[in-house]
C-alpha positions, 0 to 999 in steps of 0.5 A: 770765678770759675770759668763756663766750658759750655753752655748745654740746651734741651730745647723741646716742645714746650720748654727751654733749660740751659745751663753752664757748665765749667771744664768738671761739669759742674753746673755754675749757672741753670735757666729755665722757662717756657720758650719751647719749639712751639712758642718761637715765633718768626723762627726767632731761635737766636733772640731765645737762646740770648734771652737765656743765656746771653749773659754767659755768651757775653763773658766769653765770645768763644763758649760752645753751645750745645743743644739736644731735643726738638731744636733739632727737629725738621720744624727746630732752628736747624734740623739735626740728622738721626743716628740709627740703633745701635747708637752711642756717645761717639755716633752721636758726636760724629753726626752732630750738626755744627753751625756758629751764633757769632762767634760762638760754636754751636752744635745740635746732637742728632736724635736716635732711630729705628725702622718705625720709632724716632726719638729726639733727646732721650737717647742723650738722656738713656747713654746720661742715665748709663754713666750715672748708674754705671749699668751697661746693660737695662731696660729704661723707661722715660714717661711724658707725653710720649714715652720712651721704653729703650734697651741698652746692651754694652753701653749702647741704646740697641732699641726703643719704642713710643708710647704715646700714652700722656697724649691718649689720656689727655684726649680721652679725657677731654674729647671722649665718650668715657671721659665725659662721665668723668669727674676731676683727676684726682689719684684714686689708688684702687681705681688706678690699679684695676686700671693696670689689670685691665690694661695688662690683659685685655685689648687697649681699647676695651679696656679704655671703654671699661671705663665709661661701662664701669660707670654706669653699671655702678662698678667705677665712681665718676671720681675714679674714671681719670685714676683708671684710665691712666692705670689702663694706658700704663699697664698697657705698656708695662705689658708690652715690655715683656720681660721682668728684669729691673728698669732704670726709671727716668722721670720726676714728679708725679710721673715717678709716682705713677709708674713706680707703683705700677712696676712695683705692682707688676714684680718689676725691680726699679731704679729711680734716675733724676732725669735732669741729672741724667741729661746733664750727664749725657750733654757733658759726655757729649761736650767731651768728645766734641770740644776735649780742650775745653773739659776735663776727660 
């Protein structure tokens, strides 16, 4: 049986995924579930990670594990440093922060910063998503709760902005004046493109209100109110990346829908990148410069 190399961990917020992976980077085993950075209680970082991953820390007592994301955070198991732009695999590696789980070497990448922007295990995903497509030189976008828009130049992340777009849509949905006319999320494709107009060309906040106008004017169906606004929140960024060059889209499921149809609506070339995939690829990336006796370079 082939043997595991390392364990990778993205830890967020509100989820947990590990997997192991052999001296090829390939994936033997994956685990998943919802034991984000939230759910510890009592800081009980270690009984998560056996609860997951124990089986494989077992069969050998001297398998690293490596993590990214908010496990690293100042409220994580241990909190990582932050790498300033540009940063790349090797400056992650070097600031890494190592500690052991018995006898079991562990590391915690740091996140990535700027003057006013932080990040916590996209910049693992932005350098993953550069190996898999081989481009060097893009534009990512990385939707969620609070998403990414990142540069790459010469196979470094050289800049970044957040957009806490997901979080905006959820409050002005369930804790807004124009969320209150609003009737169930369904995708309303027209209502959701007008929505990109608007938030490309007017004030955010106007355009958010537009919403509850358009409803009792009669322009805007109560059905149509949550489409808008996620359209008004994405146009918004779209518009704020300014140039027109290809973005290298990092996402899945209906967050892919979303913002490819905006790109395509906007005359964006797009490339779709399986963020999984991308951040399997980074971590490997990352285990190599770290522990280069056990991978295969």
């Amino acid at each position: 049986m082939t043997q595991t190399s390392f364990i990778a961990v993205d830890w967020g917020s509100s989820s947990f995924r590990a997997w192991a992976v052999d001296a090829e980077g390939t994936v033997l085993a994956a685990t998943n579930g919802p034991d984000g950075l939230k759910s510890v209680e009592n800081r009980g970082f270690d009984a998560v990670i056996r609860a997951h991953c124990g089986t494989w820390m077992n069969a050998d007592p001297t398998t690293p594990i490596l993590m990214q994301g908010m496990v690293g955070a100042r409220a994580g198991w241990h909190e990582a440093p932050y790498v300033p732009c540009p940063a790349r695999f090797n400056d992650l590696a070097a600031h890494a922060l190592r500690f052991a789980i018995d006898t079991h070497p562990a590391v915690i990448l740091p996140g990535a910063c700027m003057e006013s922007d932080v990040m916590r295990g996209e910049e693992v995903q932005i350098l993953g998503a550069a190996l898999l497509t081989g481009q060097q030189t893009a534009t990512i976008c990385i939707p969620g709760t609070h998403c990414k828009w990142a540069e790459l130049s010469g196979g470094a992340l050289t800049g970044f902005s957040t957009f806490v777009s997901g979080e905006l849509y959820q409050l002005l949905l369930t804790q807004s004046l124009v969320g209150a006319l609003a009737q169930g999320d369904s995708h309303d494709d027209a209502a959701f493109r007008r929505g990109l107009d608007r938030g490309a060309t007017l004030p955010l906040s106007h355009a958010v209100f537009a919403g509850r106008a358009g409803v009792l004017t009669g322009g805007l169906a109560p059905e149509e109110v949550a489409s808008y606004l996620s359209g008004v929140l994405i146009g918004a960024e779209c518009a704020a990346q300014g140039d027109d060059g290809p973005v290298l889209l990092l996402a899945s499921g209906v967050l892919t829908e979303r913002y490819a149809a905006a790109l395509a609506h906007f005359g964006r070339r797009m490339t779709h990148v399986d963020a999984e995939a991308a951040t399997l690829a980074g971590l490997t990336r990352a285990a190599r410069s770290l522990w280069p006796e056990r991978l295969a370079a």
